[in-house]
Structures are given as structure tokens and as C-alpha cells.
DOFI-597828 format. One record per residue: residue in one letter; x, y, z of N, C-alpha, C in turn. Coordinates in steps of 0.001 Angstrom, whole numbers, padded with zeros to 6 digits, always signed. Layout:
<pts>
AXYZXYZXYZ
...
</pts>
This chain:
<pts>
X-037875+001924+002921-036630+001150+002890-035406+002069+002943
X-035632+003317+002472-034522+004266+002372-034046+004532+003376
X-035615+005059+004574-035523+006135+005697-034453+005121+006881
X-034897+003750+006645-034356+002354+007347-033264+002082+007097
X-032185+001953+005841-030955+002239+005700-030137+003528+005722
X-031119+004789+005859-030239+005971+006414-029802+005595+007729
X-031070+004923+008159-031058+004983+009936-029486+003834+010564
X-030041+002938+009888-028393+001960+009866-027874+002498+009837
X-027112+003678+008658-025831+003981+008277-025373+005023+009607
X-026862+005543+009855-026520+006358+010977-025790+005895+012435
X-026525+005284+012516-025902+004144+013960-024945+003450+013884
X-024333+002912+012640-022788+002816+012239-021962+003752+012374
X-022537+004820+012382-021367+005953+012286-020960+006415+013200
X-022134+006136+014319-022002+006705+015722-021444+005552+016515
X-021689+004726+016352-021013+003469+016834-019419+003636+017113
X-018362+003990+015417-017318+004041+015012-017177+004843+015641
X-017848+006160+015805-017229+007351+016526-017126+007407+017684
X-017744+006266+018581-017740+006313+019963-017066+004872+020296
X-016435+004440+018929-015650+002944+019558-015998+002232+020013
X-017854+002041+019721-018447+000462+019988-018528-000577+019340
X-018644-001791+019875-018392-002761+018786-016887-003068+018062
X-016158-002327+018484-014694-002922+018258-014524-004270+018245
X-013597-004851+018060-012912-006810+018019-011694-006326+019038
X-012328-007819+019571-011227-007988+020892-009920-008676+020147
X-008685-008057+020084-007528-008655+019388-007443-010079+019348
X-006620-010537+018472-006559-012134+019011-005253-012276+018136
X-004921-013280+018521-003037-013585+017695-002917-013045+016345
X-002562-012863+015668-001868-012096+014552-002581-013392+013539
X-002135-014406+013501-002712-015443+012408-004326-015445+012290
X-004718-015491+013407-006357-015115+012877-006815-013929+011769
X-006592-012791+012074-006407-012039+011924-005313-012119+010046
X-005075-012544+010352-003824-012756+008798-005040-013620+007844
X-005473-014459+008758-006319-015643+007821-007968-015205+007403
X-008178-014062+008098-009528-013689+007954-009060-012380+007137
X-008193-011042+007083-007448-010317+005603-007449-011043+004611
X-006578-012074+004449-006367-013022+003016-007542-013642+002312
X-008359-014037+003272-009777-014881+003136-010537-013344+002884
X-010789-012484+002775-011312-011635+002850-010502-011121+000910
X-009324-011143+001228-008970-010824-000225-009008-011692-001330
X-009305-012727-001429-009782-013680-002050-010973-014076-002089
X-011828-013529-001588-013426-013523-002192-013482-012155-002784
X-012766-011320-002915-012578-009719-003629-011858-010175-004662
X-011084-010863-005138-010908-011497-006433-011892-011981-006823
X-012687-012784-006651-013961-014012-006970-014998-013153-007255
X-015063-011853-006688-016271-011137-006665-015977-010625-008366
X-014904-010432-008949-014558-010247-010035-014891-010910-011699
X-015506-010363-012688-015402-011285-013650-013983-011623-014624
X-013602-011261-013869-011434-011230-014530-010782-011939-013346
X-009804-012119-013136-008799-012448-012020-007936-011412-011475
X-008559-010093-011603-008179-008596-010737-008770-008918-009445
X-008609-008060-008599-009161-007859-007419-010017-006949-007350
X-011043-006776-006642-011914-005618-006769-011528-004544-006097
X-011446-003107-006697-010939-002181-006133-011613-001699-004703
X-013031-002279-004263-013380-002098-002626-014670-002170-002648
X-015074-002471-001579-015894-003152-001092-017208-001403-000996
X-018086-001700-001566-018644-000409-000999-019918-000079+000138
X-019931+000048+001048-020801-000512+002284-022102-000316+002129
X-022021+001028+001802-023644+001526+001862-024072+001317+000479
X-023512+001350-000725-024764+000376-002045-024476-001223-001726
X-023200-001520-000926-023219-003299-000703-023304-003596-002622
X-022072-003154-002834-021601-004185-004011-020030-003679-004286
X-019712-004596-004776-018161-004852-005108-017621-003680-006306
X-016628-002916-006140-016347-002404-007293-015649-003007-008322
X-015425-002637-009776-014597-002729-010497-013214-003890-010379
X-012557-004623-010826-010898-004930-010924-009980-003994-010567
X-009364-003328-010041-008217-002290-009808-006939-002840-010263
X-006659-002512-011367-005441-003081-012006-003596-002828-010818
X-003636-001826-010495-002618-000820-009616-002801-001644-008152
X-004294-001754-007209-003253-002197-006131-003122-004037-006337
X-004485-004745-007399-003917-006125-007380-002774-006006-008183
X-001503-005411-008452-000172-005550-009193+000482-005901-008046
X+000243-005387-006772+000747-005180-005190+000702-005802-004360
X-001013-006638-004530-001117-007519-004069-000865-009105-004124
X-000188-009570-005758+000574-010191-006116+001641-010395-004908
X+002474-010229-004595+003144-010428-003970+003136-010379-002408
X+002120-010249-001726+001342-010490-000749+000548-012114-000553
X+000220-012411-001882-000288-013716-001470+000671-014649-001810
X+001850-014199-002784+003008-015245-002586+003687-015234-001311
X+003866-014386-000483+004355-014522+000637+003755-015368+001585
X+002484-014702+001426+001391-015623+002330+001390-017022+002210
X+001330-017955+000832+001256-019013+000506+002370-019592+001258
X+004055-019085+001152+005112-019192+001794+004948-019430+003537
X+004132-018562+003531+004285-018916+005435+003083-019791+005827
X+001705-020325+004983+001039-020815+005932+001010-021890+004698
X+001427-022217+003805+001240-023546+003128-000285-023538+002531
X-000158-022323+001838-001438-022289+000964-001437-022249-000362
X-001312-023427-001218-001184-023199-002389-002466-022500-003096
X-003845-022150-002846-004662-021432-003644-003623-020095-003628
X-003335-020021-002708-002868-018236-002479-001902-018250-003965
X-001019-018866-004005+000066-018637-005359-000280-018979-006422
X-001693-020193-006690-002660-020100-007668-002914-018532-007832
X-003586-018012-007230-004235-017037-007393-003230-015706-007881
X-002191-015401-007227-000852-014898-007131-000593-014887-008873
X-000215-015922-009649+000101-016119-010873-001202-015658-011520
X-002302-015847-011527-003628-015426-012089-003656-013481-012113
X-003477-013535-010854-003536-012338-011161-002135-011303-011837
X-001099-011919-011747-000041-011477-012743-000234-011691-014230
X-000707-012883-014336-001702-012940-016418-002432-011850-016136
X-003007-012097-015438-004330-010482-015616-003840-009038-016433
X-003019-009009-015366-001996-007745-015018-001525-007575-016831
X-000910-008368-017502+000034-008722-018630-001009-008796-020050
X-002076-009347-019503-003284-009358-020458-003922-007608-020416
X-004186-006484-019651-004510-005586-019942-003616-004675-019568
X-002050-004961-020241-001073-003665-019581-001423-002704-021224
X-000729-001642-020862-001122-000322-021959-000209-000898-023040
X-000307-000860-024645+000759-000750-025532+001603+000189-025142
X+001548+000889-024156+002920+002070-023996+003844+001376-022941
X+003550+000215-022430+003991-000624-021246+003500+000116-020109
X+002569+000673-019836+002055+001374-018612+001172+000780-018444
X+000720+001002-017441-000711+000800-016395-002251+002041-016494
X-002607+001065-016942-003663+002289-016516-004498+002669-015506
X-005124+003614-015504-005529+004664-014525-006618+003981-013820
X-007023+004261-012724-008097+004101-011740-008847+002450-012033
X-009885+002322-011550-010255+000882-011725-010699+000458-013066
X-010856-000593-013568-011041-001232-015037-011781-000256-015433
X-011961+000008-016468-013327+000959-017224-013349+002368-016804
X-012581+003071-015642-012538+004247-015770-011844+005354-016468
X-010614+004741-016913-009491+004946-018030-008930+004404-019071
X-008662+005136-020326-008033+004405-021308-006351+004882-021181
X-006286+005593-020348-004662+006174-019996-003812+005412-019151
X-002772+005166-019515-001443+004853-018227-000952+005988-017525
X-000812+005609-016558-000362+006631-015430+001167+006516-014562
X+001863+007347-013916+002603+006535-013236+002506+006035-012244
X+001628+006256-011182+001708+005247-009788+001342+003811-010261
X+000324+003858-010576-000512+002809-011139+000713+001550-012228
X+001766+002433-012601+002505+001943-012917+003352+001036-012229
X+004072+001926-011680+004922+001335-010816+004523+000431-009677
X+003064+000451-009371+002902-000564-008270+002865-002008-008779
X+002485-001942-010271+002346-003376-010695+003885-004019-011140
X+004422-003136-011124+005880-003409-010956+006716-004757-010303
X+005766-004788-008560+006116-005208-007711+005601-006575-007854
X+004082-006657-008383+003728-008309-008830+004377-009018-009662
X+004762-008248-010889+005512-008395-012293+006667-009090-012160
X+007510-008212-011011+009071-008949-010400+008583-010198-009252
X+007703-010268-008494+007594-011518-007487+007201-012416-008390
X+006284-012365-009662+005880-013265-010209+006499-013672-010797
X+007630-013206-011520+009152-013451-012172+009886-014341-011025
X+010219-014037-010125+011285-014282-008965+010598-015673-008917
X+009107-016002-008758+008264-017073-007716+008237-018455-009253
X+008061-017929-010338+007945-018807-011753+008725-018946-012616
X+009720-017946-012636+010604-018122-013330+010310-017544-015342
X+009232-017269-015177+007757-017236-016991+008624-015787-017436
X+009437-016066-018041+009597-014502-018909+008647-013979-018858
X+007597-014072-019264+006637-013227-019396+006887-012062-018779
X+006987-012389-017529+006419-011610-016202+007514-010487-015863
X+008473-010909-016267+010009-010095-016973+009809-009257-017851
X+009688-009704-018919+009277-008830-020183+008013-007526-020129
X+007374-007947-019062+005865-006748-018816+006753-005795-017761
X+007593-006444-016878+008340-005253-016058+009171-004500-016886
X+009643-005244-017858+010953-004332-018483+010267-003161-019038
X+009093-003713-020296+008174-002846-020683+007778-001440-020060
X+007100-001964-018695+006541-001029-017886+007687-000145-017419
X+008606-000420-016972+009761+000176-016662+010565+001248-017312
X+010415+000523-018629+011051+001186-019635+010194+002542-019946
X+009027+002462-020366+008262+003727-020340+008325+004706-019015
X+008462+004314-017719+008362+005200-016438+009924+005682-017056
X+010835+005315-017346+011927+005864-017766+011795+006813-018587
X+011506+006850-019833+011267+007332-021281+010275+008633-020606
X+009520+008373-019898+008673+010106-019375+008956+010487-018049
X+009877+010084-017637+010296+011121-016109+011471+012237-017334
X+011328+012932-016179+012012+014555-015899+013103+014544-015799
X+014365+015428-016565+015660+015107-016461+015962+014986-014638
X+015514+016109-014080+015432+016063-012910+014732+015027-012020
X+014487+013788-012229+013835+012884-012005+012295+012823-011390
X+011998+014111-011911+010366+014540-011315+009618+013282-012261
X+008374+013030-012000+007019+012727-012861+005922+013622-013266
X+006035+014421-014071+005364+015684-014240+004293+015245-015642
X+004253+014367-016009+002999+013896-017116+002725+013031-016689
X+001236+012297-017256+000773+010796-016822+000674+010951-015406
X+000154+011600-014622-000059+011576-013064-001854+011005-013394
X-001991+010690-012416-003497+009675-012849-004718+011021-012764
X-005561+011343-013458-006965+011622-013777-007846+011211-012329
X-007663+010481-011738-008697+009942-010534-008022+010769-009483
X-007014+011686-009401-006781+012065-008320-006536+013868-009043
X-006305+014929-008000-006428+016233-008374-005252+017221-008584
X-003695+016017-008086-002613+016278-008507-001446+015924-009040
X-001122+016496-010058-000268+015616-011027+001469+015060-011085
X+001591+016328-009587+003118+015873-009156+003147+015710-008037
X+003615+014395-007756+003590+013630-006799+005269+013099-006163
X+005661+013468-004637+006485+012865-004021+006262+011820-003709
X+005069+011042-003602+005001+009475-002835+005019+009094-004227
X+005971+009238-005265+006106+008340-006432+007329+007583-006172
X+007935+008018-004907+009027+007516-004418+008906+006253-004636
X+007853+005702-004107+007105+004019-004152+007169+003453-005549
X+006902+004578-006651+006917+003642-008083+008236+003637-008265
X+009117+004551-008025+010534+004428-008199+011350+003192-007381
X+010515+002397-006570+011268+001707-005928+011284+000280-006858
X+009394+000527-007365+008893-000828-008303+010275-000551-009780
X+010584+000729-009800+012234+000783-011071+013522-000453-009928
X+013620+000210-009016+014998-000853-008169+014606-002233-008291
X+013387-002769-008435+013624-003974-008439+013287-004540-009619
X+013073-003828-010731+013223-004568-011678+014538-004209-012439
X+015435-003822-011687+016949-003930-011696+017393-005274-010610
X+016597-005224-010168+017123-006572-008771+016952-008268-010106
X+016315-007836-011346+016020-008611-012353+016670-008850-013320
X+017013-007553-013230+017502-007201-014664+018985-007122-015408
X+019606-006052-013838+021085-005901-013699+020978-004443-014696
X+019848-004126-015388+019799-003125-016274+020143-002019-015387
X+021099-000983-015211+021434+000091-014441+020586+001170-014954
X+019819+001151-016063+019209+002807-016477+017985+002484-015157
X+017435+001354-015097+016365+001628-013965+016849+001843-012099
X+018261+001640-011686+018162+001762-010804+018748+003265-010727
X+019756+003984-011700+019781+005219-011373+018337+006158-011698
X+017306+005346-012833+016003+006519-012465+015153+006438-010719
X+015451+005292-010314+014860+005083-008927+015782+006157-008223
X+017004+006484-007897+017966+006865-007625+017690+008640-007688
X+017641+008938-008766+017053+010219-009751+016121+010909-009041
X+014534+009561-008788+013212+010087-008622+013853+010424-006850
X+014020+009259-006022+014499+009993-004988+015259+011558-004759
X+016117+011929-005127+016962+013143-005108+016147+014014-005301
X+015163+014170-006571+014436+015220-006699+013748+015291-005398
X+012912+013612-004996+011866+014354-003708+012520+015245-002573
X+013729+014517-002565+014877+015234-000907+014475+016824-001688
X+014441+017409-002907+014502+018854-003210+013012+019064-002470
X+012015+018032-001822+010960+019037-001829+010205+018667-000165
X+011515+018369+000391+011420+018136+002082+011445+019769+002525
X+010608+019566+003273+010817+021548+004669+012074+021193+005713
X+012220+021759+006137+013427+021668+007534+013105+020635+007971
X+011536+020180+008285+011560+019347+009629+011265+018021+008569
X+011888+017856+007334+011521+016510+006659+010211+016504+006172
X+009305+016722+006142+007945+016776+005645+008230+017466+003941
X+007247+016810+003439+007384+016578+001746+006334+017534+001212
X+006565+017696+000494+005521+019251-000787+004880+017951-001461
X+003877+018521-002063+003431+017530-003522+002973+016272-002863
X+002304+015992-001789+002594+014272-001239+000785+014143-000658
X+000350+014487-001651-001264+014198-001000-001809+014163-002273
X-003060+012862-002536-003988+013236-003611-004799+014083-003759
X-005221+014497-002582-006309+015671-002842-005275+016960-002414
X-005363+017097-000787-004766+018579-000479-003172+018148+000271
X-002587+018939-000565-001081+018971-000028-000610+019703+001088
X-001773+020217+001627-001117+021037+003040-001149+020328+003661
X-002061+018966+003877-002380+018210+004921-002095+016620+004631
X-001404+016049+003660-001191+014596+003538-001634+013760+004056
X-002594+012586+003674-002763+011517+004636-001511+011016+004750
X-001591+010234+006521-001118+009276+005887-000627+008151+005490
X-001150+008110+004836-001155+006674+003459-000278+007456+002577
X-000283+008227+001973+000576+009074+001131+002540+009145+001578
X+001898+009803+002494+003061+010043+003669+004129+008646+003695
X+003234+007534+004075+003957+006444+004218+004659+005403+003011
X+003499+005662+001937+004030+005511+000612+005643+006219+000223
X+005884+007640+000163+006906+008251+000107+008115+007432+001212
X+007661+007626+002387+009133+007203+003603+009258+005639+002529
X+008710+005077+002545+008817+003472+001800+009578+003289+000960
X+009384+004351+000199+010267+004336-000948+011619+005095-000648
X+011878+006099-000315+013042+006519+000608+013805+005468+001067
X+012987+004618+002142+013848+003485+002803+014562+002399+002171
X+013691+001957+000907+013555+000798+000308+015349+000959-000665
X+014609+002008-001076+015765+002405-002658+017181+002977-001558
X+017080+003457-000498+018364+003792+000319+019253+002540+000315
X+018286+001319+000892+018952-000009+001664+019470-000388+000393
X+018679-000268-000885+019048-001080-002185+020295-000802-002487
X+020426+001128-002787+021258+001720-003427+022652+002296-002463
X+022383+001444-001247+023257+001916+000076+023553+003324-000131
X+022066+004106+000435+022322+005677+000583+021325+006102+001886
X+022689+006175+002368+022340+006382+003581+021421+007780+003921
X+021809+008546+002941+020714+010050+002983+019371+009679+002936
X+019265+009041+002132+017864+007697+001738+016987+007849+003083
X+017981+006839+003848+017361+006161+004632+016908+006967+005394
X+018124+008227+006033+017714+008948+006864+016614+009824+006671
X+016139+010154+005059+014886+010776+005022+013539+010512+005838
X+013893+009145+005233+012662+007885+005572+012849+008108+007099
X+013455+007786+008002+013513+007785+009106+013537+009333+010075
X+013585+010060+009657+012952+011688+009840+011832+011536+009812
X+010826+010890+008642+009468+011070+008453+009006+009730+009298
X+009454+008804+009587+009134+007911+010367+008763+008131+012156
X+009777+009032+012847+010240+009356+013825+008773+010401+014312
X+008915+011426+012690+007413+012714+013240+006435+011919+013545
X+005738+010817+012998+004569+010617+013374+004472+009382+014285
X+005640+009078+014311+005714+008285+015626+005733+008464+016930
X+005810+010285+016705+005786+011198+017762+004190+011397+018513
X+003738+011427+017373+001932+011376+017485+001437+010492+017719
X+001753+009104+017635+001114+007774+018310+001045+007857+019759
X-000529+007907+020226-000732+007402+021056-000529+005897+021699
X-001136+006284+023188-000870+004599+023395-001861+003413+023112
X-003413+004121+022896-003684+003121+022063-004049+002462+020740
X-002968+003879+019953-002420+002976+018542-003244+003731+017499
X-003694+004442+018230-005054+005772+017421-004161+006587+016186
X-003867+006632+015694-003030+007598+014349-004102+008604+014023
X-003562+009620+013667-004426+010605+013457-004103+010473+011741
X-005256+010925+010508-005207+010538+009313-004106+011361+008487
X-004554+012457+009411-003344+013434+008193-002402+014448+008721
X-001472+015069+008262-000337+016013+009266-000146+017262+008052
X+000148+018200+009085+000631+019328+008404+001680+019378+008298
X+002494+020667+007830+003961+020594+007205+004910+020772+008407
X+004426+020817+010110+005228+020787+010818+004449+019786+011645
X+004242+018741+011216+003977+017466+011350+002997+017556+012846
X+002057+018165+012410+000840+018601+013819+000070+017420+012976
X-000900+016738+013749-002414+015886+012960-003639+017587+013361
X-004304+016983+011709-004950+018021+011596-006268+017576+011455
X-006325+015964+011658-008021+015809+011855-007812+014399+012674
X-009308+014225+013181-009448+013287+014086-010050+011904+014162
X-009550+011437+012996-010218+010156+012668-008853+009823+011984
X-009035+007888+011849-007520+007543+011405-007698+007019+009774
X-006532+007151+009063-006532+006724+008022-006210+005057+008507
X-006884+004162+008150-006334+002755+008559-005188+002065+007511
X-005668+002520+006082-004826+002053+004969-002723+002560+005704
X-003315+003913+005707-001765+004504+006383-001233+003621+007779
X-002308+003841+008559-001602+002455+009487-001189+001753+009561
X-001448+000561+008574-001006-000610+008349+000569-000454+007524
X-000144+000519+006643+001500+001008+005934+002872+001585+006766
X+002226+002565+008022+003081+002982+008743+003843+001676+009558
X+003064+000873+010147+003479-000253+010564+004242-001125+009947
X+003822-001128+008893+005148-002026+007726+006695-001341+007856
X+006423+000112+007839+007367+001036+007818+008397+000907+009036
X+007598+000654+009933+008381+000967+011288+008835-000508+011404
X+008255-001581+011138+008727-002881+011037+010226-002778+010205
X+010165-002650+009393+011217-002655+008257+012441-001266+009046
X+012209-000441+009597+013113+000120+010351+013752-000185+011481
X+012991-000741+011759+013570-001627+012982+014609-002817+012823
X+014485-003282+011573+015103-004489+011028+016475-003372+010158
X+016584-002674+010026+017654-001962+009374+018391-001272+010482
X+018033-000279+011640+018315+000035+012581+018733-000759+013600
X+017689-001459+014031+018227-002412+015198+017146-001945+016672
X+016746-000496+016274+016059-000001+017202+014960-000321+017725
X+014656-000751+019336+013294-001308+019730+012148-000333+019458
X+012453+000813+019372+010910+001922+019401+010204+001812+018180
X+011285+001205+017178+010278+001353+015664+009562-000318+016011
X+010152-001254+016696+009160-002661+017258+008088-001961+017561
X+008251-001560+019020+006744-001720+019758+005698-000382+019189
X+006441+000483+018026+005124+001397+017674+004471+000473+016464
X+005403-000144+015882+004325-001085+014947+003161-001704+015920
X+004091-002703+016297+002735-003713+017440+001867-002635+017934
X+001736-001539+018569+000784-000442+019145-000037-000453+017579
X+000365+000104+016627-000668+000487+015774-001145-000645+014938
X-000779-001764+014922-001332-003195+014288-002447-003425+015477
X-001810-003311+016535-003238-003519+017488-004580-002564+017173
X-003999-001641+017066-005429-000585+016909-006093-001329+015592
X-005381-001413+014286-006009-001728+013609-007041-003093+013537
X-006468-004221+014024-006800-005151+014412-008603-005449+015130
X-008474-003896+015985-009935-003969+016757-011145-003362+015475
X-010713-003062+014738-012046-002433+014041-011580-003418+012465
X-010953-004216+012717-010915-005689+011719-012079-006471+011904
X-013356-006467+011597-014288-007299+011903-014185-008957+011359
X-014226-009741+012522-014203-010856+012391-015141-012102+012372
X-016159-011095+012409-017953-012317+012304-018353-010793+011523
X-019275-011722+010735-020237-010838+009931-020708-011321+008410
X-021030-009851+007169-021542-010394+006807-020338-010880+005657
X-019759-011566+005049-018646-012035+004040-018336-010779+003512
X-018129-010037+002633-018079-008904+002203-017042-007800+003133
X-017371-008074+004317-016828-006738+004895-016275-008056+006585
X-016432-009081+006894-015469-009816+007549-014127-010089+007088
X-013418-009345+008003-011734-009888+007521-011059-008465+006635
X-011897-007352+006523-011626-006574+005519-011217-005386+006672
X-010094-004236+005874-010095-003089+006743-010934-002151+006022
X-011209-000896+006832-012046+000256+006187-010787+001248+005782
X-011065+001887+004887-010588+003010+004678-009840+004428+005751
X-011145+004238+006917-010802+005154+007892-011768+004391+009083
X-011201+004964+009772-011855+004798+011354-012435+006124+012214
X-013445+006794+012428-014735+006071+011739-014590+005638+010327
X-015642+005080+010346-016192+004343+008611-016747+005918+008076
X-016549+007219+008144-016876+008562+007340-015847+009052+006989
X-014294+008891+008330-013428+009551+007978-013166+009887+006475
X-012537+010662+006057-012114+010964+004524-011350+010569+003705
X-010874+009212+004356-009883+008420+003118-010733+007084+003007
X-010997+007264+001690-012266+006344+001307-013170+006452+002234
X-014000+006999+002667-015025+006637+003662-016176+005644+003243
X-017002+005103+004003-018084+003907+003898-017635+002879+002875
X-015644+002863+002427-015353+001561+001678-014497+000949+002961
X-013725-000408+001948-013271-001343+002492-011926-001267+001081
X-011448-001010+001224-010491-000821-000167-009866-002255-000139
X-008946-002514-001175-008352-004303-001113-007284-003572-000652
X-006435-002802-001096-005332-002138-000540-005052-002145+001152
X-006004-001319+001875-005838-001647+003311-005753-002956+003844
X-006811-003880+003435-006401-005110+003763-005126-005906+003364
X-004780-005454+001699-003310-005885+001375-002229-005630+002456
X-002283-004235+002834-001092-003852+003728-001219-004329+005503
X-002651-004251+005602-002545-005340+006988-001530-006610+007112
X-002541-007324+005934-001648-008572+005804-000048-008390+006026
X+000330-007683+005450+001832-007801+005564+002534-006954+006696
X+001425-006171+007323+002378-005845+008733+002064-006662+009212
X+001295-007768+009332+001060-008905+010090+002370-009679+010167
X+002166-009997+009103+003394-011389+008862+004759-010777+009101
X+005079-009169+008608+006417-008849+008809+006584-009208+010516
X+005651-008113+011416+005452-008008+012547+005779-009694+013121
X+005195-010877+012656+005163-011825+013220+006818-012107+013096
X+007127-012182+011900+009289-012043+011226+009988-011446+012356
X+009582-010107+012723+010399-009449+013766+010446-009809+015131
X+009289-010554+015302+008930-011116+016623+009613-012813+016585
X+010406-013074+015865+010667-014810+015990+009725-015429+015291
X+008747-015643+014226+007766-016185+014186+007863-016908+012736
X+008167-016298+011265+007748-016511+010026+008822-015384+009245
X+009507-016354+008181+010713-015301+007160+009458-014029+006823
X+009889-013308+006370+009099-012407+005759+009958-011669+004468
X+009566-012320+003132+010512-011862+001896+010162-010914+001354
X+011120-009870+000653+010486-008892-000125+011000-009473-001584
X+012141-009828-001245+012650-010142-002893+013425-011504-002727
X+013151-012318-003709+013673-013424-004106+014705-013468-004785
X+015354-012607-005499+016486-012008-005902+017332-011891-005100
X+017109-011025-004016+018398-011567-003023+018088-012473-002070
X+017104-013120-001786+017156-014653-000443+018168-015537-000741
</pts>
């Protein structure tokens, strides 16, 4: 039985690597409805109302709750519910914000890696649940959901760096403890000022930015911005950081902000091919240094370039999204077995090195929403980030 599932895994791999068996694209809503449907049996697979941190191919069972990206994904299925008239989705949406509120840290932090691997709060992990905390506030109105952001907030305050670094509490599941793509938790600080009106959280968002601009090279590329090796960033990392750059610029109208974000947007938009292939990771003069794609970063880059385009005005950040939503789209499997239909992989091949042989909820989270943004930019469906200002 062993020698027979090596042999599978083998012919999967070669498959991916030679781009057989791809999905023939099809409109963006299919595709939206088979992600979401896909992330909602990854809740169910759960004995809590977390999401499961990923799908794992080759033992074929569900991991853990991931407290950090269902905080993220909160606000993904309220949007969703918004554009296709799905009330399970904002059922589920509020469920998983109790979740969130039922196991936050007495320090108001988040803790580390998936349920049961940590008794520590961390800061990414922090700040991403940030983002459910405030939609679920914005979408219900439940103090609650207020009171766990302020909390959480308040502690990412109380341990950053006069210099607005994060130099303690960096998470245990990963191999480095100072991190530039915290830009992203600093953004989950701006909007729970978009709540609050409290100014200590939007000048620490403000803060954490400035320090990262200290740790750009000439050509914009960031120090410190990879979980494992920092010479080479995925990226997913990569795109995390520009995000937050962009986000907290538009908030805090700083235009240095933006232009970071859009330096780092521009390099690897340089590297897109035409058919939407991203290479996973870049060096510090923004070369790709391996040959398989991060998909999680794709989808993220695509959000990225969506959302630049809508601030700019510029058509090139349009059609490189649509190019790399397409790529992703073909290795979106859309028949199969439940588990892994509707879900993205980690990397393309299914070995590459960001998550390999998973299905993370995260990649599929961020599909979803270059979907729907992508569909926003195209005439199609609002696409909200904050209810605070609509």
C-alpha cells in the first residue's frame, strides 16, 4: 500500500512539473464559488468554528484550527456573503470571530501557529486577527468584537520598539524573529483606529512602517522579509510587506508609503511572464531564484496590483493581476476529491517549497479576494475593505 501511494505521489509531481492536468479557466464566479465552498468545508472539518490550517495531501487529513489566518478570513466571507447573497457565509463569518474572542491570549494576543502548537502570542498572528475583529465589529455592531481588537492592539503597542521594530514575540513556528512583512500587522493597528479614533494605534502603524523604509536596499527590496531565508523571500512575504506599505500610506495619506509599495510592486511585475507563471522567491536585486511558483503570493500579488491600480489609475497593475489570477485559476482544481476541489496549493508544483503537498486555507482565502476585487475593477461587484469608511 505504501510502494502504491509513493507511486501516486510520484506521478503527481511529475504531472505539476510538466503542467498536465491543469483546469481550463472559466469566469471568475465559478471559481469564487468552488474557493469559498472549499473554505467552508475547512471550517466543518474542524471541532471548533476555526478553520483548518490546510489540507494535507499525502496523509489526506485536515490540520489543526489556525487561529491567525481564520482572523483573515473573517472578513473574506463577509464580503463574499455581500456580493453573492449568501447568508451561511456571514453565519459562519460571526462564528468564527466568537472563536477568535473565545481563545485570544490574557495578554490580548494571538497565539502562535495552529491550535495546540503554542501557548504563546505572537505578533503576526496578532495582527492578522485584527482584521476579522474590526469587519466583525463594522458587519454587527457586538462590542465584543471591539473590545478583543482594542485588547489585541493594545498589547502589539505595549511590545513594539521605540523605533517601531517587533523584536519579541516573533512566532516559534518560523526561524526569524524580525520581521518587515509585519507591515501587514501594523496595518490590522490602522484599522482598529478606523474604530476607534484612538491615535496611539495609528501612529504605531505609522512607526512600524518607517522603521521597515530603514531596511529597503536601493532597488526597494526589504532585509528581514522571509520566514525561513532572507536572502531569498517568497513571495507571499514580499507581498504581505508591499500590502501593508500601500494600505497604511492610502490610510495615513503618505505618499512615501505608497511609493514603497509600488517600487516593490513594479520589480516583480517585471518578472511576470505572459502566462502568469511567478517565480516563488527573489533576491535582493529582485532576480527569481527558483522555479516553481508560490501560489499563496500570487493571489496576494494580484490583490496587490488590483488595489494599485484602483489608487493609481494605471492599466498595467489591471492586466498583470488578470495574467496571474489566470495562472492561478488553472491548477484550481474543480472536480475531484472534496478536500482538495476548489482549494489552492501552496506552490505549483505541489513540492515547490512554500508549503509543499498542502492546500493552506490562506491561499484559497486570498484567491477569493483577488477574485472578487478583480471582478470590482472590471465593472462587476463593490469590493469593501472597511465599513468604516463606505
Amino acid at each position: 500500500m505504501t510502494f502504491v501511494k509513493n507511486v501516486g505521489h510520484t506521478l503527481r509531481q511529475l504531472a505539476d512539473r510538466a503542467n498536465i492536468g491543469l483546469t481550463t479557466p472559466r469566469e471568475h464566479q465559478v471559481h469564487l464559488q468552488a474557493a469559498m465552498d472549499w473554505l467552508k468545508r475547512a471550517q466543518d472539518a474542524t471541532a471548533d468554528r476555526g478553520v483548518s490550517q490546510t489540507w494535507l495531501v499525502r496523509l489526506k487529513k485536515w490540520a489543526p484550527s489556525y487561529p491567525e489566518t481564520t482572523g483573515y478570513i473573517i472578513p473574506t466571507f463577509y464580503r463574499y456573503s455581500a456580493v453573492a447573497g449568501d447568508d451561511d457565509a456571514r453565519v459562519r463569518a460571526r462564528e468564527m470571530a466568537d472563536w477568535e474572542c473565545e481563545i485570544q491570549h490574557p495578554t490580548g494576543g494571538v497565539l502562535a501557529g495552529a491550535l495546540g502548537d503554542s501557548d504563546q502570542p505572537t505578533i503576526f498572528n496578532t495582527g492578522q486577527v485584527l482584521f476579522g475583529w474590526v469587519r466583525a465589529f463594522e458587519e454587527e455592531r457586538d462590542e465584543r468584537y471591539r473590545e478583543a481588537a482594542v485588547k489585541a492592539a493594545t498589547w502589539l503597542c505595549d511590545v513594539m520598539d521605540d523605533d517601531g521594530c517587533w523584536r519579541t514575540w516573533g512566532s516559534p513556528m518560523t526561524g526569524k524573529q524580525i520581521n518587515t512583512y509585519n507591515t501587514r500587522s501594523a496595518w490590522g493597528l490602522a484599522r482598529v483606529h478606523e474604530i476607534t479614533g484612538e491615535r496611539r494605534f495609528l501612529d504605531a502603524a505609522v512607526k512600524n512602517c518607517e522603521w521597515a523604509l530603514t531596511q529597503r536596499n536601493p532597488l526597494g527590496w526589504l532585509m528581514n522579509n522571509c520566514l525561513q531565508d532572507n536572502a531569498q523571500p517568497f513571495v507571499h512575504t514580499i507581498a504581505y510587506a508591499m500590502r501593508g506599505f500601500m494600505e497604511i500610506g492610502t490610510y495615513a495619506k503618505r505618499d512615501d508609503l505608497i511609493g514603497a509599495a509600488r517600487v516593490m510592486g513594479d520589480a516583480v511585475l517585471a518578472a511576470l511572464p505572459t502566462d502568469g507563471f511567478l517565480p516563488g522567491r527573489f533576491d535582493e536585486r529582485w532576480r527569481p531564484t527558483v522555479k516553481w511558483s508560490c501560489l499563496t503570493g500570487d493571489a496576494q500579488i494580484g490583490i496587490n496590483w488590483g488595489r494599485m491600480y484602483q489608487i493609481t489609475g494605471e492599466r498595467k497593475y489591471l492586466e498583470a493581476a488578470g495574467r496571474v489570477i489566470g495562472f492561478v485559476k488553472k491548477t484550481q482544481k474543480l472536480v475531484g476529491i472534496p478536500e482538495e476541489m476548489g482549494a489552492v496549493k501552496g506552490s505549483h508544483p505541489i513540492d515547490g517549497s512554500y508549503h509543499p503537498w498542502q492546500c493552506p486555507n490562506w491561499a484559497t482565502k486570498f484567491f477569493a479576494d483577488a477574485l472578487m476585487l478583480d471582478m470590482a475593477n472590471n465593472g462587476g461587484i463593490p469590493y469593501v475593505i472597511s465599513r468604516s469608511a463606505a
